[in-house]
N, C-alpha and C positions, 0 to 999 in steps of 0.2 A: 455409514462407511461400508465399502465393501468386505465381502469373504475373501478374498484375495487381495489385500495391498499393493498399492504400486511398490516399484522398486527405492524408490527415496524412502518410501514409510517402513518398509521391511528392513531397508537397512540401519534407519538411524533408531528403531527397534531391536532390531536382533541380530542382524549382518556383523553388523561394525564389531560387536562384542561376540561373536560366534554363537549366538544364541544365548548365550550367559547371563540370565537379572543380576548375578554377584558382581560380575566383571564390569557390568555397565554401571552398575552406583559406586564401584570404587572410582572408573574413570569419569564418570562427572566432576563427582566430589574432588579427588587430587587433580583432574585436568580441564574439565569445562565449565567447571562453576567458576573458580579463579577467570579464567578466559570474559567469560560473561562479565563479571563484576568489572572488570576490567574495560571493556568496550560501553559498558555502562558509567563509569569513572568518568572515561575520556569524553563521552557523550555531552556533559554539563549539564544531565537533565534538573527542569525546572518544576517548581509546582503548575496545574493547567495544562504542560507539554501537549502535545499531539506528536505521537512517533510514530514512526513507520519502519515495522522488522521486515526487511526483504531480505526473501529467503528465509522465513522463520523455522522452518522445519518442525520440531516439535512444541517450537516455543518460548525455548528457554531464556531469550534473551529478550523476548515480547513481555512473557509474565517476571520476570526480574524488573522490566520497566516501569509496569502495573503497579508494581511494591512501591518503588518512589516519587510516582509522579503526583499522589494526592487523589482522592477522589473524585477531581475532576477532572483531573487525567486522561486522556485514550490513545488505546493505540490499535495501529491498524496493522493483522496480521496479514500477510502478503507470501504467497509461494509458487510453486507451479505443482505442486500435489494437493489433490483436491481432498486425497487421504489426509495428510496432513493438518490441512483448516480444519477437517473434521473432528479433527483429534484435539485440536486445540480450541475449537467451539464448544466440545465435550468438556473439555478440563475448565475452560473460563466457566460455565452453566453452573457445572460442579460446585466454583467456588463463590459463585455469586458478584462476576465479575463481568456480565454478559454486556450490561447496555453499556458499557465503558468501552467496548472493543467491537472492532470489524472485522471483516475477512475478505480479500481479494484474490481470487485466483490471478496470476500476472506474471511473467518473467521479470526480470531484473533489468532488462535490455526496455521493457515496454510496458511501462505503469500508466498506463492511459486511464484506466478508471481513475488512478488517482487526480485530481486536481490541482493546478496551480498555485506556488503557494500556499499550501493546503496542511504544511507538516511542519513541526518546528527542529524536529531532528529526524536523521535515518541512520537505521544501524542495519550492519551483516556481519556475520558469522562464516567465514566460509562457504561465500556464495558466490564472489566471480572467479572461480575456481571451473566454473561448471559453467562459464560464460564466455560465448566466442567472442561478441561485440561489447566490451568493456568499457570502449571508447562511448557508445550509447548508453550502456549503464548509468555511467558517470552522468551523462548530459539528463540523464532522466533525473537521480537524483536531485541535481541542482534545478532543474524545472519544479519539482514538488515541494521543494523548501521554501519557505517566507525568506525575505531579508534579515539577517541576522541568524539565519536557521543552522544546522550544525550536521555535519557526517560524521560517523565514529564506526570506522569497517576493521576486521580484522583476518587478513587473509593469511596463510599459508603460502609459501613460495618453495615451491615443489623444484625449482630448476635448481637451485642453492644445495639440497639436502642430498648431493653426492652425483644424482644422473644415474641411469644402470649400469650397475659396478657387475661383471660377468661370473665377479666372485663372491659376490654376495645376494641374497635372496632375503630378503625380507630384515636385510641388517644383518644375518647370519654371514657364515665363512662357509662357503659353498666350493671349494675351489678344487675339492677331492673329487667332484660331481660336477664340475661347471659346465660339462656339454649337456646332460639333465636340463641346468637351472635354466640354459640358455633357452633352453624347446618350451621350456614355460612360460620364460616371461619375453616366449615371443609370440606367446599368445595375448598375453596384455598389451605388446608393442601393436598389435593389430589392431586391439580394440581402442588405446589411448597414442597414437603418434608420437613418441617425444619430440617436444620439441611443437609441435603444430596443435596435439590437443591445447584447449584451453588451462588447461591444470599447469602447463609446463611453457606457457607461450608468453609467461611477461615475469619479472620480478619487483622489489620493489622503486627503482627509479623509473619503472613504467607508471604503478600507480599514482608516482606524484606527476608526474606528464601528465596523468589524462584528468586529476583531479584537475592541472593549471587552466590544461585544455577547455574542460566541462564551465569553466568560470569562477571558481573557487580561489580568488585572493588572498587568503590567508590559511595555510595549512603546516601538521605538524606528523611526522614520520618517527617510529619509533620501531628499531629493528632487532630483533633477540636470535640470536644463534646459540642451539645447545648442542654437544655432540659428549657421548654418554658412553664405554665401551664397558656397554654389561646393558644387558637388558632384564623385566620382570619375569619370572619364571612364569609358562602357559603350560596349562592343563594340553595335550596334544590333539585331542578332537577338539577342543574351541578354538585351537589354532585351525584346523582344517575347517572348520565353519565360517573364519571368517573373512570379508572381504576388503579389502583397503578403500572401494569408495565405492558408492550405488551400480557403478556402470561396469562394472568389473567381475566377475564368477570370484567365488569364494575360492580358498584356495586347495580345498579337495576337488575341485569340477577343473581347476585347470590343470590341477594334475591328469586327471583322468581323460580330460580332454585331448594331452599332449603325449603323455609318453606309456608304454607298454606296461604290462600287470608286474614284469620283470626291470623294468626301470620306474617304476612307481615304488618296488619294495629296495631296490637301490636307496634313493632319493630317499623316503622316507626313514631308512635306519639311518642313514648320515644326518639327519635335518632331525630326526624327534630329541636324539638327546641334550640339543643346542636348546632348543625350543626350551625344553621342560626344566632344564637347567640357567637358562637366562645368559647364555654364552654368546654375546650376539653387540652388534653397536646400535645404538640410537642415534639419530640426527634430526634437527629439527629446527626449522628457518620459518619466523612467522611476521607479521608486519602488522602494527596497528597505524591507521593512519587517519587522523581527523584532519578538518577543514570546517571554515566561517562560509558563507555564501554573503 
């Protein structure tokens, strides 16, 4: 692996949780272990399986597979961070799970090393998220699966969970501040488009389109909407550490990127005591959607 991680490795390391090891084993545990189990559930994994995790990231829903598929099992670890297989190459060796498992560098849009046929299920995690051509996805999928083979994706649908509200920042009530929050998160509107990035450009009666599309005759859509007003109380520097997805500046750099030393300490005396106090709404739109090939 490198001395310097890419930005996928970095964040779903230390980004995403502000640099926090505490923050990040609580929110596994209470939110992406469930998740996993779950896209695992829906999966139907069998004894034998051959699966394929694209977009594996760290792994966690490739080695949760490893657990039930039996010792003849394998699965094929698949990303576009080379950090990433690295890390997860490392941890399979570790546990003596190496000749069981592969690794493919490969987008989600273009699994050509993989083979026809070649998989009995395929699972994601919050991977066409980060995917322009979804519609290709899909088709690749359903190329790499046998007859009878099975998808169990679990995406996020980011257009659902409010759009940028000018009064709010981060789920907070920014609205003492709102020409601030607005110089911020239009530094994000630069870097993600609403609406045109891929994170914001389908919801979930896209995904079952392109499943029908892809070839997928039988499939099943499961949609959860939570909205929460009170959020968990943050420590105030691991909130400025972190950042909402890989492609993004944490959220102390687009402070700093956007507004003055003197609108910086604005913004942040209105924004730390919401933070550290959990004053804030949660929203959250997610879609698990399996399909038979």
């Amino acid at each position: 692996m490198t001395t310097a991680p890419d930005r996928w490795h970095k964040w779903l390391m230390e980004t995403r949780f502000g640099g926090d090891p505490e923050i990040r084993e609580q929110y596994l545990a209470t939110t992406l272990y469930p998740v996993r189990d779950k896209v695992l559930d829906k999966a139907g994994l069998r004894p034998d399986d051959t699966v394929l995790d694209v977009g594996t990231g760290d792994g966690m829903i490739a080695f949760g597979a490893l657990d039930r598929i039996g010792a003849s099992g394998h699965v094929i670890f698949s990303d576009i961070s080379q950090d990433l297989l690295d890390y997860c190459r490392t941890a399979a060796e570790a546990e003596g799970l190496l000749a069981r498992c592969r690794f493919v560098l490969a987008p989600a849009d273009d699994l050509a090393e993989i083979a026809d046929a070649s998989a009995d299920v395929v699972t994601t995690r919050s991977v066409l998220i980060y995917v322009k051509d979804k519609a290709a996805a899909f088709r690749e999928f359903h190329r790499v699966l046998r007859p009878g083979g099975r998808i169990s994706v679990f995406e996020p649908i980011n257009i659902l969970m409010g759009g940028r509200n000018p009064d709010r920042f981060w789920g907070y009530d920014v609205s003492p501040v709102a020409p601030l929050a607005r110089k911020v998160d239009a530094l994000y509107d630069s870097i993600q488009p609403p609406g045109d990035d891929p994170m914001t450009d389908f919801d979930e009666r896209d995904l079952v389109r392109l499943a029908e599309q892809a070839g997928f005759p039988d499939l099943s859509l499961e949609l959860q909407v939570t909205v929460k007003n009170s959020k968990k109380p943050a420590r105030w520097e691991q909130f400025l550490r972190t950042a909402g997805n890989p492609l993004i500046p944490s959220v102390a750099e687009a402070i700093d990127r956007t507004l003055s030393s003197d609108e910086a300490a604005e913004f942040s005396a209105h924004l730390r005591p919401l933070v550290e106090s959990g004053t804030g709404q949660e929203r959250m739109v997610v879609a698990y959607l399996t399909a038979v090939k």
